[in-house]
N, C-alpha and C positions, 0 to 999 in steps of 0.2 A: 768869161774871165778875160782878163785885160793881159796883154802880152807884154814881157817885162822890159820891153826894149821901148815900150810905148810909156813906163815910168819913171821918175828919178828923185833921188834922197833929197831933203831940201831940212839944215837946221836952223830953226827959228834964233833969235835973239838971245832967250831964255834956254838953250841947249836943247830944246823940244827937237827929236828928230822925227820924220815922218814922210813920207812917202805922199809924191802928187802922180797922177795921173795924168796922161794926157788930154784930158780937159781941164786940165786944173784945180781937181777936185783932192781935198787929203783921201790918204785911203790908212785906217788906223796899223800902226805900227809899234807891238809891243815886245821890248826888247825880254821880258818873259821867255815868250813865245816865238821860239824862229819862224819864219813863210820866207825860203829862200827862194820862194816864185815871183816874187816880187825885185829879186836882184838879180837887175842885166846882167850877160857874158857866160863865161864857160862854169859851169858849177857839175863839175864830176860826181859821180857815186861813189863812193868805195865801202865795198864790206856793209852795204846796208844806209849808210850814212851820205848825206847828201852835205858836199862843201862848195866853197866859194874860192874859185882860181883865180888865181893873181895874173890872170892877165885874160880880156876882154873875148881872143876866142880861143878854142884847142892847142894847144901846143903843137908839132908836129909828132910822128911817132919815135917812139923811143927816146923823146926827152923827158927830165923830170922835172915836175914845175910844183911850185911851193903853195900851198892852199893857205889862206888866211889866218886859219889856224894854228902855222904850223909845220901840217903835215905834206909830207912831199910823195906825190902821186908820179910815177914813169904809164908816158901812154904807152899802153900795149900797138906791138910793130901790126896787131892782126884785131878788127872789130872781135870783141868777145859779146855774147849774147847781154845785153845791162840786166843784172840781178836788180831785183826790187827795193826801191827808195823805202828804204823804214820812217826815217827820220832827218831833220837837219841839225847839222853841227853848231852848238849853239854856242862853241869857242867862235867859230866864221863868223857867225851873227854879231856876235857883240861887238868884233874887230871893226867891221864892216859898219854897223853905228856908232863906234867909238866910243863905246860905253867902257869906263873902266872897272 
């Protein structure tokens, strides 16, 4: 699998949005379907749910930073064990393709 830092968004003319890789290959992008492995930066867990941080890496601890969605996550002052990524937040995803 291709590491996310190694792709980036690109929208065509026609509003098509999609994902290249660093070879410059598209890689399919549907706004359906969140794959928040495909979007660079900090993407927090919480409660299950995998988001998209507004800003590129971790915050430091005990600030709260706003997720694309929204929701505003405070980093814990102490590493807590990461509970299990269920799913991604599919309010992030759309922000984040600019789907309205």
């Amino acid at each position: 699998m291709t590491d996310a830092a190694d792709m980036w968004l690109v929208r065509r003319s026609d509003s098509a949005v999609f994902v290249v890789s660093h070879d410059g290959w598209p890689i399919k992008t549907d706004p359906d379907e969140p794959d928040l492995a495909t979007v660079p930066g900090w993407r927090p867990v919480v409660a299950g749910v995998r988001h998209i941080g507004g800003t590129v890496n971790e915050p430091p601890t005990g600030v709260t930073a706003e997720m694309l969605c929204g929701r505003e996550v405070t980093v814990p002052r102490r590493r807590h064990r990461a509970g299990p990524m269920l799913f991604d937040c599919s309010a992030c995803w759309h922000v984040w393709l600019g789907v309205d």
